[in-house]
C-alpha positions as CSV (number, residue, x, y, z in Angstrom):
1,X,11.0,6.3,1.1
2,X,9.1,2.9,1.3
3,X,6.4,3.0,3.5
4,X,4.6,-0.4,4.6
5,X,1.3,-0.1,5.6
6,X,0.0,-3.2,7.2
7,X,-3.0,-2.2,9.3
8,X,-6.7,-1.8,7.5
9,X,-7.4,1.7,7.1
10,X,-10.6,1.8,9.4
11,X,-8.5,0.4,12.4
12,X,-5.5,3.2,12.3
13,X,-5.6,7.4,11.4
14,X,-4.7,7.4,8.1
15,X,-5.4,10.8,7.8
16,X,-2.3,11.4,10.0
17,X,-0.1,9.4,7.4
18,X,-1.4,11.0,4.4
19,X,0.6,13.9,5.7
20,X,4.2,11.6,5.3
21,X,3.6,10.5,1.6
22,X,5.7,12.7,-1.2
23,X,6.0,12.5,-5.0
24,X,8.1,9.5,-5.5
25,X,7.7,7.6,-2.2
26,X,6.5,3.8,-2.6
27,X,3.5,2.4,-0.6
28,X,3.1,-1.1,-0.1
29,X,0.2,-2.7,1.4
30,X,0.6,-5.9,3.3
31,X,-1.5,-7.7,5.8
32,X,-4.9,-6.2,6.5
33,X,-3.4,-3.2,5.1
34,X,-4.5,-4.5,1.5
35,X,-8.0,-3.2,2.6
36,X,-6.7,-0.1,1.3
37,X,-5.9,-0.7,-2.2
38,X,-9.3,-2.3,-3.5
39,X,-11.4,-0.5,-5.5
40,X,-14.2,1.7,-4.0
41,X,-12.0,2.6,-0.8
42,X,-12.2,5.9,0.7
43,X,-9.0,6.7,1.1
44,X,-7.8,5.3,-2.2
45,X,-8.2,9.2,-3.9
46,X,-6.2,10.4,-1.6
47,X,-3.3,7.6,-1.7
48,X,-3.6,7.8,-5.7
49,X,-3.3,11.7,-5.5
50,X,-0.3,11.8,-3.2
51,X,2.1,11.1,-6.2
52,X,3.0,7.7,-4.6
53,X,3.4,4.3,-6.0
54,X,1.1,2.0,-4.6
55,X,1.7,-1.7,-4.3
56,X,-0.1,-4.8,-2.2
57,X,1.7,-8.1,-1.3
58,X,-0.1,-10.5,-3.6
59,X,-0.1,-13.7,-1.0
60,X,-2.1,-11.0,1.4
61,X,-4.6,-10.3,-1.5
62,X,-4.9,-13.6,-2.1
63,X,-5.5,-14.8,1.6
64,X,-8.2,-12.1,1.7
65,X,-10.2,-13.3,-1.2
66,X,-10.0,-9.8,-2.5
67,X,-8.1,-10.3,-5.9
68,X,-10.7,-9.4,-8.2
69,X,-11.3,-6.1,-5.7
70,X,-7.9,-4.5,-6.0
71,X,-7.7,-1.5,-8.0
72,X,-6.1,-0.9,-10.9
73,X,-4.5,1.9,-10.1
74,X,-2.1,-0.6,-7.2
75,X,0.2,-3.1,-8.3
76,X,0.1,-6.4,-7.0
77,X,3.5,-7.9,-6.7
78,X,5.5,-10.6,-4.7
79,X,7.6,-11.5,-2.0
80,X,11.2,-11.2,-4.4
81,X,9.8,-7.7,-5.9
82,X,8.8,-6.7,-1.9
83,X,12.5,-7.4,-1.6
84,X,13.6,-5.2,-4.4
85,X,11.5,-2.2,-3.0
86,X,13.6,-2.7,0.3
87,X,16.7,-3.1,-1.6
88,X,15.8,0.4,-3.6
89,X,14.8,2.3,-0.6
90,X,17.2,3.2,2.3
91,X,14.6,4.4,4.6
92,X,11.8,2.8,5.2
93,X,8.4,3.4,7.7
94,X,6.1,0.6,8.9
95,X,2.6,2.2,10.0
C-alpha cells in the first residue's frame, strides 16, 4: 500500500498511523509532511523500523529549505517517480 503522508508529524497522531504501516508498504512524505523524514526526528525510528520505504517529494524539500536535513535513510524523488509509486500501488491512504 502507498501511504501519503502530508501533514507535519507534530500537527496529526502519528502514533495512530504507525499502527497501518507493514513490511513492504511505501511512505511518501509530501507537503509539511516532509518534516518527518529529516534527520533527528522523533518519529523517524519508528517509520525506519516499520519495514517501510520511505520517500519525500523533493520540490516539498526544497520549498522547505530542508534539503541538507533529510535523512539518509528517505529517498528523495520527483513528481514522475511519485507517479510510478501510484502506478505500482493499487491502494493507496492519504493521512
Amino acid at each position: 500500500m502507498l501511504y501519503t503522508v502530508g501533514r507535519s508529524p507534530y500537527q496529526c497522531d502519528f502514533n495512530a498511523i504507525f499502527k497501518l504501516f507493514a513490511r513492504g508498504d511505501d511512505i511518501l512524505f509530501i507537503q509539511d509532511g516532509v518534516l518527518a523524514g529529516i534527520e533527528g526526528n522523533c518519529y523517524l525510528p519508528t517509520l525506519i523500523s516499520c519495514g517501510a520505504t520511505l520517500y519525500a517529494l523533493k520540490e516539498d524539500v526544497e520549498a522547505r529549505g530542508l534539503n541538507e536535513q533529510v535523512s539518509n535513510k528517505v529517498q528523495v524523488i520527483d513528481y514522475t517517480d511519485f507517479v510510478n509509486l501510484t502506478v505500482k500501488h493499487h491502494q493507496q491512504f492519504a493521512w
